[in-house]
C-alpha positions in Angstrom: 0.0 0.0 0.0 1.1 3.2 -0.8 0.4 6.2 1.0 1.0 10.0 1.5 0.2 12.5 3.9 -1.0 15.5 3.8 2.2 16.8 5.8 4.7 15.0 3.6 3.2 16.5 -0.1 3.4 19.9 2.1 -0.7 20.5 1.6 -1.3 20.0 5.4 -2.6 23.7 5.9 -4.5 23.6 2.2 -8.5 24.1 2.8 -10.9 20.9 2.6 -11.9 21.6 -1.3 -7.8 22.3 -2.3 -6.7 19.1 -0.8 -9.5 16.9 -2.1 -7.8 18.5 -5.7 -4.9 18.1 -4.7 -5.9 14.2 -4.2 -7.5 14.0 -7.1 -4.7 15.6 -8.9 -2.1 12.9 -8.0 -5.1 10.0 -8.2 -5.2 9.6 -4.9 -8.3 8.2 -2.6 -8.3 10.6 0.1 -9.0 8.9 4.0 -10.0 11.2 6.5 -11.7 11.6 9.7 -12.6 14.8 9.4 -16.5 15.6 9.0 -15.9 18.7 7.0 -14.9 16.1 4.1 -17.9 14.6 3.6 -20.0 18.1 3.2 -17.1 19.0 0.3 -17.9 15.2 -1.1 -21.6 16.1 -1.0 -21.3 18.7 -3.4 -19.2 17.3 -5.4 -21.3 14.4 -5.9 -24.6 16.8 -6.2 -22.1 19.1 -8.7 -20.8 15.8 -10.7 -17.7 17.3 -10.2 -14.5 14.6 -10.2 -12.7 13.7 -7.5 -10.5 10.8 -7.0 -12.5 9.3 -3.7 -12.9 9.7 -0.3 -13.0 7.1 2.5 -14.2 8.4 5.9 -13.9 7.0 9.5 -15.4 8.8 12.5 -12.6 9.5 15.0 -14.8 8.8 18.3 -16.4 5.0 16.5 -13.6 3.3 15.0 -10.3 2.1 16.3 -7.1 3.1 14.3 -6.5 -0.9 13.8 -10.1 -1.2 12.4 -9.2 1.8 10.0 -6.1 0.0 9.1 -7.9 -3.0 8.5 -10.1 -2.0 6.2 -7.7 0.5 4.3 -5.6 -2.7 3.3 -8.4 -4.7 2.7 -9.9 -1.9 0.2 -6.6 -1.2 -1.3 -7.0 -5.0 -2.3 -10.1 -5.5 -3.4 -10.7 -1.8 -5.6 -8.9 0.0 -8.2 -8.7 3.2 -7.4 -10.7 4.2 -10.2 -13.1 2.7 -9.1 -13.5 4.7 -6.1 -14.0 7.9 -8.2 -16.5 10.3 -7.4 -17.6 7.8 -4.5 -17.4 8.6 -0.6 -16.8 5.0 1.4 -17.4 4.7 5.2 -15.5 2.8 7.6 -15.8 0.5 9.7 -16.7 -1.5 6.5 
């Protein structure tokens, strides 16, 4: 699995809409915990605009092993592609 943080690409202080770009720009499904995110996928979906994905955990209901867990478990079974324009909620 290969992944990338906001901090390492140096977009760590980009707003919520900039960073889902920036994702989308380097085709990247973005994972957040952040709620903000899935008002900015809302839109997007409701806009048909692209974006490259976003999979969302709530901080307060799932562990960071169950997070794990299912973000290997999704990185096998999808192609990112086919996460496009889709919002996924974890736990799975």
């Amino acid at each position: 699995m290969d992944v990338l943080t906001a901090y390492e690409d140096g977009a760590s202080e980009l707003e919520d809409p900039a960073l889902l770009d920036r994702a989308t720009e380097l085709q990247r499904i973005l994972f957040t915990q952040d709620d903000d995110f899935l008002a900015e996928t809302a839109n997007r979906q409701q806009s048909e605009e692209p974006f490259s994905g976003v999979i969302y955990a709530h901080q307060l209901r799932v562990s960071v092993g169950d997070c794990i867990r299912d973000l290997e478990l999704i990185a096998e079974v999808y192609e990112p592609h086919e996460l496009a324009g889709q919002a996924m909620f974890l736990p799975l």
